[in-house]
C-alpha positions as CSV (number, residue, x, y, z in Angstrom):
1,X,-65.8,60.9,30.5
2,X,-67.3,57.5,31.0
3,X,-65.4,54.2,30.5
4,X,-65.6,50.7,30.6
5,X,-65.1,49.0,33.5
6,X,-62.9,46.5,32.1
7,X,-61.5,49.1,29.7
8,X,-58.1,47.3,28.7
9,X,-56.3,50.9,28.3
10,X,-56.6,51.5,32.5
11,X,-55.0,47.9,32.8
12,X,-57.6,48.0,36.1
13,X,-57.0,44.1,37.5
14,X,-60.2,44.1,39.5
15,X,-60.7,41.5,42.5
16,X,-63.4,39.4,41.2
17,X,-63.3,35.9,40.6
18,X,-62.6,34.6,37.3
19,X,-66.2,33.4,36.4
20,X,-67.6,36.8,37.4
21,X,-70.3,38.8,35.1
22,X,-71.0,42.2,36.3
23,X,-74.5,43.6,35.8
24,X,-73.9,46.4,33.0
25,X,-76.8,49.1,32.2
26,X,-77.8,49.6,28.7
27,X,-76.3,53.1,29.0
28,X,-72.8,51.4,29.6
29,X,-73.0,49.1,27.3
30,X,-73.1,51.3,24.8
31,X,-69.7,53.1,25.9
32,X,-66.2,52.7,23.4
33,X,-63.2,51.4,24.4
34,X,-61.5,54.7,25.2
35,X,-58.9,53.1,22.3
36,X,-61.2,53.9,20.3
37,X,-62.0,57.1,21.0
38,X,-58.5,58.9,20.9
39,X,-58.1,59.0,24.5
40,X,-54.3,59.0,25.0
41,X,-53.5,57.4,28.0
42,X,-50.2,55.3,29.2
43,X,-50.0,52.5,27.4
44,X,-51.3,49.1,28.9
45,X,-48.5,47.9,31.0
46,X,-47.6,44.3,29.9
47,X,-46.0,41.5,32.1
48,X,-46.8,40.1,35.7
49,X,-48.3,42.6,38.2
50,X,-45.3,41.9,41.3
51,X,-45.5,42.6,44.9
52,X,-42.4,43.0,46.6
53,X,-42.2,42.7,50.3
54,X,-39.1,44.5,51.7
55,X,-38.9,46.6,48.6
56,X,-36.6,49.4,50.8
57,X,-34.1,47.3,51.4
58,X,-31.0,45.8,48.9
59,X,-32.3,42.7,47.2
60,X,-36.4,44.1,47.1
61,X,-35.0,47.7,45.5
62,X,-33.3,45.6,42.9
63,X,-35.8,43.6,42.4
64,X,-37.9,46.6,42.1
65,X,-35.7,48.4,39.7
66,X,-35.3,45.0,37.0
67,X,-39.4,44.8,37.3
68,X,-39.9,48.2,36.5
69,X,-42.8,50.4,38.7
70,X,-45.4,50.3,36.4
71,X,-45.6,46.4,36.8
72,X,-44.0,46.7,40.5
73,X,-45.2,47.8,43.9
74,X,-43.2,47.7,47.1
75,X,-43.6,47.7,50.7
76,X,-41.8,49.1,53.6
77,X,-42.0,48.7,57.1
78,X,-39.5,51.0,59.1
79,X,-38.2,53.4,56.5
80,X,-39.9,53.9,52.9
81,X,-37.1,54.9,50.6
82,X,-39.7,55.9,47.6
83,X,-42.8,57.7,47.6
84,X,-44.9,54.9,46.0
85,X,-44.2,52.2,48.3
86,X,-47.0,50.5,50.5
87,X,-46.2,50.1,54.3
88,X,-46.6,46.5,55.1
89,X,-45.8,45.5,58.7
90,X,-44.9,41.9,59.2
91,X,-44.9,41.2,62.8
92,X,-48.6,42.8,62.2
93,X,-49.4,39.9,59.6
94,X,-48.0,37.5,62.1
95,X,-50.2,38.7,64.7
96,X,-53.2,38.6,63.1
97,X,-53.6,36.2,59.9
98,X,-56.2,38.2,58.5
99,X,-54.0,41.2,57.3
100,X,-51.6,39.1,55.3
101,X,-54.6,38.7,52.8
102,X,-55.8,42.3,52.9
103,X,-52.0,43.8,52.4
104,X,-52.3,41.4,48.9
105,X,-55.8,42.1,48.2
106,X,-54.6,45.9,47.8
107,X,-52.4,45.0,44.8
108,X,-53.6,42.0,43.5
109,X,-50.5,40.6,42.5
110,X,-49.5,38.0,40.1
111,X,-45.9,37.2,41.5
112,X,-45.5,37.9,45.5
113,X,-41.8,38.1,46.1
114,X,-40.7,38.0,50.0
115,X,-37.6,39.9,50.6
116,X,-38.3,41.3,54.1
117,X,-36.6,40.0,56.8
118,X,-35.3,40.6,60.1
119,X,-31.1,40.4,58.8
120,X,-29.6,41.5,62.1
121,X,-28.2,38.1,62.8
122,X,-26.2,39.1,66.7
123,X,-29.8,41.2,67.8
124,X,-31.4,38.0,66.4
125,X,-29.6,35.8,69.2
126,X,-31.8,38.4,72.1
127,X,-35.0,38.5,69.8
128,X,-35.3,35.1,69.1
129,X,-39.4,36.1,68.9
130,X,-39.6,38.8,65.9
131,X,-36.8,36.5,64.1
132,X,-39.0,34.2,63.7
133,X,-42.4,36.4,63.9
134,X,-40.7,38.2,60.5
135,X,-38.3,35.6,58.9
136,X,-40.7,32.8,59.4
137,X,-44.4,32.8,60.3
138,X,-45.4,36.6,58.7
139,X,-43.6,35.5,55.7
140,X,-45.7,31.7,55.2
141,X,-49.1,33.8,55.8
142,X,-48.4,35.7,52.9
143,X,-47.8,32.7,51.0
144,X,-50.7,30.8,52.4
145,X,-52.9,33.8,51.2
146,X,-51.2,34.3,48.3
147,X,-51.8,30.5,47.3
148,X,-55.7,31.3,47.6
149,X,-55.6,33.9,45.1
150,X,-53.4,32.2,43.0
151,X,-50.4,34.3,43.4
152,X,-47.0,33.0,42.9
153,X,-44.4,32.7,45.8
154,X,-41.0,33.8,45.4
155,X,-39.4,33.6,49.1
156,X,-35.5,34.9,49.3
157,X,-33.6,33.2,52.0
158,X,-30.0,33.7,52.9
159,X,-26.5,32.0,53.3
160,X,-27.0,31.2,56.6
161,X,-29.4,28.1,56.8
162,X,-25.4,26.8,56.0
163,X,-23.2,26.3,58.4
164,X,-20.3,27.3,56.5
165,X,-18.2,24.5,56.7
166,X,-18.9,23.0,52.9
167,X,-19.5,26.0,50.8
168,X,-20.0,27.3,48.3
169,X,-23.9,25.7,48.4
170,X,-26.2,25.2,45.6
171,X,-30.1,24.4,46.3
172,X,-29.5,20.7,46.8
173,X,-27.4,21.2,49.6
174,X,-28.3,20.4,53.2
175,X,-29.0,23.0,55.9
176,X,-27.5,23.3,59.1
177,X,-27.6,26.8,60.5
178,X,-25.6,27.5,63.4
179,X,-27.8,30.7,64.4
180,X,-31.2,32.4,65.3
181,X,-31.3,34.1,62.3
182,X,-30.3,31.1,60.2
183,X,-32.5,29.0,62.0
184,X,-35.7,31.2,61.7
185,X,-35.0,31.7,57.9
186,X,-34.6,28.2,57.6
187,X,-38.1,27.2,59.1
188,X,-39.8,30.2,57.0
189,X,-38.1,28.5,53.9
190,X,-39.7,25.4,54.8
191,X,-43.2,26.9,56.1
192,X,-43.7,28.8,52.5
C-alpha cells in the first residue's frame, strides 16, 4: 500500500532540515493518512526520540529500561546485551570526527545521553590514551555534533573527579581527582 511520507502513524523522523518542502506528485498527493484508512499499525510513539551511548552497561540499561525501546535506542561497543542495540565504537569517533555525526544521523535523536566510558580506573593508570580517547574527546564529538542538529546533551560523569576527602558532593562542588580515570572524566565533563 502506498503512504505518506510524513504519515504521522510511522512516527518516521526524517533528516531534513526544518524548512524543507519535498517535491510530491499529484499521484501522492492524493494518498490518505493511513489513519484514515483503517490501517492498524502501533500507535505513534509519543515523547523524545533518546540515544543512549553505553546502553549495555549499568546506568545506559537503566536508562534504557525508564525510556522505554520504542522511544529509546542503544549502543554497544564490546558486548551488545540486546538484539536492538547499535554498535557504536568510541575510540573510532575519536579517531575520526566524522563518525561521531553519522553514528547520530542514524537515529536522529532528540536527547543524546553519554553513558559509555572507559570505568576501569587501575587499567586506566597504564592506558592513560583510550581513558581519555573514550571518557573525554569521543564523548565531546558527540556533543559537538549533536549541538549541530540540535540534540540535547546529557553527559554522566562519575564520583571520581572528587577526591574523596569532603564528600558527600553535590554539583557545586569543586573537582580534584586524584586519578586517570577521574582526571579524563573530568576534562570530558568540561569538553561537552
Amino acid at each position: 500500500k502506498d503512504a505518506l511520507w510524513n504519515d504521522p502513524v510511522l512516527c518516521i523522523k526524517w533528516p531534513f532540515p526544518n524548512d524543507f518542502t519535498p517535491i510530491i506528485s499529484e499521484k501522492d498527493k492524493s494518498i490518505k493518512p493511513l489513519s484514515a484508512r483503517g490501517i492498524p499499525l502501533a500507535a505513534p510513539v509519543s515523547g523524545p526520540r533518546v540515544l543512549v551511548v553505553g546502553a549495555s552497561g549499568q546506568v545506559g540499561a537503566a536508562l534504557v529500561e525508564q525510556f522505554g525501546k520504542r522511544n529509546c535506542v542503544g549502543t554497544y561497543n564490546t558486548v551488545q546485551t540486546d538484539p536492538s542495540f547499535i554498535h557504536m565504537n568510541l575510540e573510532e569517533i575519536a579517531a575520526n570526527e566524522a563518525t561521531a555525526g553519522s553514528g547520530l544521523a542514524r537515529v536522529h535523536p532528540d536527547v543524546l545521553c553519554i553513558c559509555s566510558a572507559f570505568t576501569w580506573v587501575d587499567g586506566a593508570e597504564t592506558q592513560l590514551a583510550k581513558a581519555f580517547c573514550v571518557n573525554s574527546t569521543a564523548p565531546a564529538l558527540l556533543a559537538a555534533a549533536a549541538n549541530k542538529a540540535n540534540t540535547k546533551v546529557v553527559f554522566i560523569s562519575t564520583d571520581y573527579v572528587f577526591d574523596g576527602v569532603d564528600g558527600p558532593y553535590d554539583e557545586t562542588a569543586t573537582p580534584n581527582p586524584v586519578n586517570v580515570y577521574g582526571k579524563s572524566k573530568l576534562e570530558g565533563e568540561q569538553k561537552v
